[in-house]
C-alpha positions in Angstrom: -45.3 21.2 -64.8 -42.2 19.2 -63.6 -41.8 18.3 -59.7 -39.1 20.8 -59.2 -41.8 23.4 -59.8 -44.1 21.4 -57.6 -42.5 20.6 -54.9 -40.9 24.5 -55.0 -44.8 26.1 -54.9 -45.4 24.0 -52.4 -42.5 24.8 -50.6 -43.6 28.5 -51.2 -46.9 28.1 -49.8 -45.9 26.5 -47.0 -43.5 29.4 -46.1 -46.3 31.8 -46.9 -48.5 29.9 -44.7 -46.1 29.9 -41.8 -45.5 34.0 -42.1 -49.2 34.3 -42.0 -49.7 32.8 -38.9 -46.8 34.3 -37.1 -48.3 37.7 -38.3 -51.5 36.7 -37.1 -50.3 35.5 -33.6 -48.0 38.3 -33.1 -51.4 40.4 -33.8 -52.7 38.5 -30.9 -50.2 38.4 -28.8 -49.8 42.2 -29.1 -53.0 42.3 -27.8 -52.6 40.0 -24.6 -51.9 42.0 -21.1 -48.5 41.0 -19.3 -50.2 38.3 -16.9 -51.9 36.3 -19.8 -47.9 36.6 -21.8 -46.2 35.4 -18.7 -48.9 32.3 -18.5 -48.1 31.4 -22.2 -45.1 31.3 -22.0 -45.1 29.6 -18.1 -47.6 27.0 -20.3 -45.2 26.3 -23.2 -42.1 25.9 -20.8 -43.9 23.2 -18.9 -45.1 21.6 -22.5 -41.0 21.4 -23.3 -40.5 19.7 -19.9 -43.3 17.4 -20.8 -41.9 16.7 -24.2 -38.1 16.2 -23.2 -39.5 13.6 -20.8 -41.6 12.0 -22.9 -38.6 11.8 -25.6 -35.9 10.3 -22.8 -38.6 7.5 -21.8 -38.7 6.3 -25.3 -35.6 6.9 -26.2 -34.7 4.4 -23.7 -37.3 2.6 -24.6 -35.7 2.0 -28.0 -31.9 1.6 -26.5 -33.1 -1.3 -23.7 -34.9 -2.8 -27.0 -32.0 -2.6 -29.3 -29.5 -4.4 -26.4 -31.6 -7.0 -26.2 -31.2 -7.4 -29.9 -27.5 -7.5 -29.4 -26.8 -9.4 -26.6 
């Protein structure tokens, strides 16, 4: 089997993989009342805050570090 056909299985079951779990948390989630939705979503809204923070610290990090370099 060549690497094209490898790497395109794998590519396949990844993208089958990923369509199962969506399935399975939309089964979930169709199950959850309105309060435990609106806290899900209240929880990954604060998780993007928390990343886009974390990212501008150390992409700072990396600019001080790289002016150094070049001064």
């Amino acid at each position: 089997m060549g690497a094209t056909v490898r790497n395109t299985t794998a590519c396949k079951d990844r993208l089958k993989m990923i369509e199962e779990r969506e399935k399975m948390a939309r089964a979930v989630m169709g199950k959850m009342s309105i309060e435990q939705l609106s806290d899900v979503v209240s929880f990954h809204k604060k998780m993007g805050q928390i990343c886009d923070e974390v990212l501008e610290r150390r992409m700072n990090l990396v600019y001080e570090s790289t002016q150094v370099i070049f001064e």
